[in-house]
ChimeraX commands (.cxc) that place a marker at each C-alpha (Angstrom):
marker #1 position 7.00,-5.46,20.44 radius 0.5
marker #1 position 9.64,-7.52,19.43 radius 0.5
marker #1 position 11.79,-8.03,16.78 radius 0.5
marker #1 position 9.86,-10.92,14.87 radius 0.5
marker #1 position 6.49,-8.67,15.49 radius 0.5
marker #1 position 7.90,-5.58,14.14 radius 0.5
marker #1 position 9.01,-7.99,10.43 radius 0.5
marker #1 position 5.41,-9.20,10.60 radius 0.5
marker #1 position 4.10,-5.45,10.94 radius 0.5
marker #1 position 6.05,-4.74,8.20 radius 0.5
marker #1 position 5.25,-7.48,5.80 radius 0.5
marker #1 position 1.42,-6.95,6.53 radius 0.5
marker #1 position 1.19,-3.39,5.75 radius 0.5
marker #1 position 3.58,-4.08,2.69 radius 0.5
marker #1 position 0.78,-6.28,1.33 radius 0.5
marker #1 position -2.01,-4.05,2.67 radius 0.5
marker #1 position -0.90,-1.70,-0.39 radius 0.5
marker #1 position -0.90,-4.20,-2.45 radius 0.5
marker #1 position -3.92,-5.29,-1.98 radius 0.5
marker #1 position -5.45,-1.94,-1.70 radius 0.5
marker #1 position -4.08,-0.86,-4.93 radius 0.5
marker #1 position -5.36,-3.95,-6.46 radius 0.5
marker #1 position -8.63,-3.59,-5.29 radius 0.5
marker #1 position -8.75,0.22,-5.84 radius 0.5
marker #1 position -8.42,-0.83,-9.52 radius 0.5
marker #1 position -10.71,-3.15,-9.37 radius 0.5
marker #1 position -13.43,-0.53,-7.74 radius 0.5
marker #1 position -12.45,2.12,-10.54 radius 0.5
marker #1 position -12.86,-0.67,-13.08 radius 0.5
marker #1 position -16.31,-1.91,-11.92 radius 0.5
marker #1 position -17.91,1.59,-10.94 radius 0.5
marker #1 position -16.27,3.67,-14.26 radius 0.5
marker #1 position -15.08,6.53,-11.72 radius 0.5
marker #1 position -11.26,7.27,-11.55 radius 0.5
marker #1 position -11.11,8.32,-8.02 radius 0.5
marker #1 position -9.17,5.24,-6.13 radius 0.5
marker #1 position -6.08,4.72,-9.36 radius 0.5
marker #1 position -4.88,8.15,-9.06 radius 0.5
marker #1 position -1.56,9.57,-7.92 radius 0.5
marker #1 position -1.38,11.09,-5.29 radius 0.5
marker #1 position 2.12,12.23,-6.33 radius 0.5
marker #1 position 3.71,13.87,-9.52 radius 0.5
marker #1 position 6.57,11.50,-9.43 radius 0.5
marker #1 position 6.94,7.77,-6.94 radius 0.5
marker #1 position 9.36,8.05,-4.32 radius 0.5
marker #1 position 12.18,6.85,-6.05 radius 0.5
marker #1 position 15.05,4.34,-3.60 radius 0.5
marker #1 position 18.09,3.57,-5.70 radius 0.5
marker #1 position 20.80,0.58,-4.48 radius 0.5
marker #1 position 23.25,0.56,-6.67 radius 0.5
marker #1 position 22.13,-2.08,-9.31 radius 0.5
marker #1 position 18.16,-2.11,-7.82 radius 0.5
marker #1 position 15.74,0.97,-8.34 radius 0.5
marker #1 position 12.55,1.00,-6.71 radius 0.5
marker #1 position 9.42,3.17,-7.06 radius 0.5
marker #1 position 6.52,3.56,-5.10 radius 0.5
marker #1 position 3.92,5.60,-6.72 radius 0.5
marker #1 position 0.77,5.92,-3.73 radius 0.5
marker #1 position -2.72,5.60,-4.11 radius 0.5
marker #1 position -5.95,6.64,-2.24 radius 0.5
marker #1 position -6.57,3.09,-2.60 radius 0.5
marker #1 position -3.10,1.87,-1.55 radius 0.5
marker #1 position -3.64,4.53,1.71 radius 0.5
marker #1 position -6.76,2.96,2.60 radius 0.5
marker #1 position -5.11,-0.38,2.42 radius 0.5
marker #1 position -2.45,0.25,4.52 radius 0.5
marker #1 position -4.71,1.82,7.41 radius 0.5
marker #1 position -7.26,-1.18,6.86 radius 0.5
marker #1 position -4.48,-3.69,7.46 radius 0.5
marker #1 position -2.86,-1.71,10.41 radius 0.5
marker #1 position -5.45,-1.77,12.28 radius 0.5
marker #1 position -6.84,-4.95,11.91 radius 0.5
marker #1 position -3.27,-6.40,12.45 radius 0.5
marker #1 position -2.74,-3.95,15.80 radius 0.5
marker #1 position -6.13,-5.18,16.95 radius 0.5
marker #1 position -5.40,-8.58,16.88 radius 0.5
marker #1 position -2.45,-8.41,18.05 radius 0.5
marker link #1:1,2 radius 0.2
marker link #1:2,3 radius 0.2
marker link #1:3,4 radius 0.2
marker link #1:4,5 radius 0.2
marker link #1:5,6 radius 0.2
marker link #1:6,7 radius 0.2
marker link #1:7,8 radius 0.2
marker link #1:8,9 radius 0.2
marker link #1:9,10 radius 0.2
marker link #1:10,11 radius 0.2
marker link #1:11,12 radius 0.2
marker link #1:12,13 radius 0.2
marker link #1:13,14 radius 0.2
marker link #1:14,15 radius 0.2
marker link #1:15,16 radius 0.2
marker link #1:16,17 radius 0.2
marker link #1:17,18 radius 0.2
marker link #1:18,19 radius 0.2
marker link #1:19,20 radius 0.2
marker link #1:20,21 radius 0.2
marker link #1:21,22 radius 0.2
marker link #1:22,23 radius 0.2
marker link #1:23,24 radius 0.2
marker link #1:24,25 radius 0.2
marker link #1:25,26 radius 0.2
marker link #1:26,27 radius 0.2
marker link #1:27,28 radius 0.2
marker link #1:28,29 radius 0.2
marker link #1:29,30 radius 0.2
marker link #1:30,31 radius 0.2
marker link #1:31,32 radius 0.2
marker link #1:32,33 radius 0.2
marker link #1:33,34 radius 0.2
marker link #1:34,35 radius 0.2
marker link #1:35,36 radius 0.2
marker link #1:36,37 radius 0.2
marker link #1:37,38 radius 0.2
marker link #1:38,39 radius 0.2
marker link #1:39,40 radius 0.2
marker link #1:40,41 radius 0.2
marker link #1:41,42 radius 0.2
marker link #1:42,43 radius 0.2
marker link #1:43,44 radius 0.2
marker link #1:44,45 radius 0.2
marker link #1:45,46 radius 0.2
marker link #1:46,47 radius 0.2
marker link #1:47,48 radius 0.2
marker link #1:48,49 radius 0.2
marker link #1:49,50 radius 0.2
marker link #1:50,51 radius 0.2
marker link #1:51,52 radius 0.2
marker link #1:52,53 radius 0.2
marker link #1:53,54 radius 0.2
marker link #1:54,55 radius 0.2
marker link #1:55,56 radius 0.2
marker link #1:56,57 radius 0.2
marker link #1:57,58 radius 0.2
marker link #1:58,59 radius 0.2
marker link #1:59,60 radius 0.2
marker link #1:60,61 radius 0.2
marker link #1:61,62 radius 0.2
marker link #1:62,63 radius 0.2
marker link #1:63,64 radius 0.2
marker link #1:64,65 radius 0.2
marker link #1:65,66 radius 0.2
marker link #1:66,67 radius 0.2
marker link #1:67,68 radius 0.2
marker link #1:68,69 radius 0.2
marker link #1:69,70 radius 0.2
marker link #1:70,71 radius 0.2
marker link #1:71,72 radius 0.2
marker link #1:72,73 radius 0.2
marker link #1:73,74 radius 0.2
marker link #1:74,75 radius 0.2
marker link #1:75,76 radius 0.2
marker link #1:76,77 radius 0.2
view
C-alpha cells in the first residue's frame, strides 16, 4: 500500500463516520429509539492546534460506519 492508497483509506473511513452518524440519526429519528445517537464517551476526544480545536464525539452509528466503509473499501481494493 502506497502512499496515495493509504490518503484514500483515510479519506474513506473519514466519511464512513460521517455518513454513519448521519444515518444513525436518521434511524433514531424514523424508528423513535435512541440507541444509534448516543455517546459512547463522557467527553469527544478533544485535538487542539494552536488556533484550531477539534472534537470527535463517537457513535454506535459512526462505529458501524467506519467498519462498513473499511471493509468495503479493503475488499475492493
Amino acid at each position: 500500500m502506497n502512499r496515495g492508497q493509504i490518503g484514500n483509506l483515510f479519506l474513506v473511513l473519514v466519511l464512513g463516520l460521517f455518513i454513519g452518524a448521519i444515518s444513525g440519526i436518521i434511524l433514531d429519528r424514523l424508528f423513535g429509539i435512541h440507541f444509534f445517537s448516543m455517546f459512547l464517551f463522557d467527553q469527544p476526544f478533544v485535538l487542539e492546534l494552536y488556533i484550531i480545536k477539534v472534537g470527535i464525539q463517537l457513535t454506535p452509528a459512526s462505529l458501524i460506519g467506519i467498519v462498513v466503509t473499511g471493509y468495503l473499501a479493503l475488499k475492493k481494493g
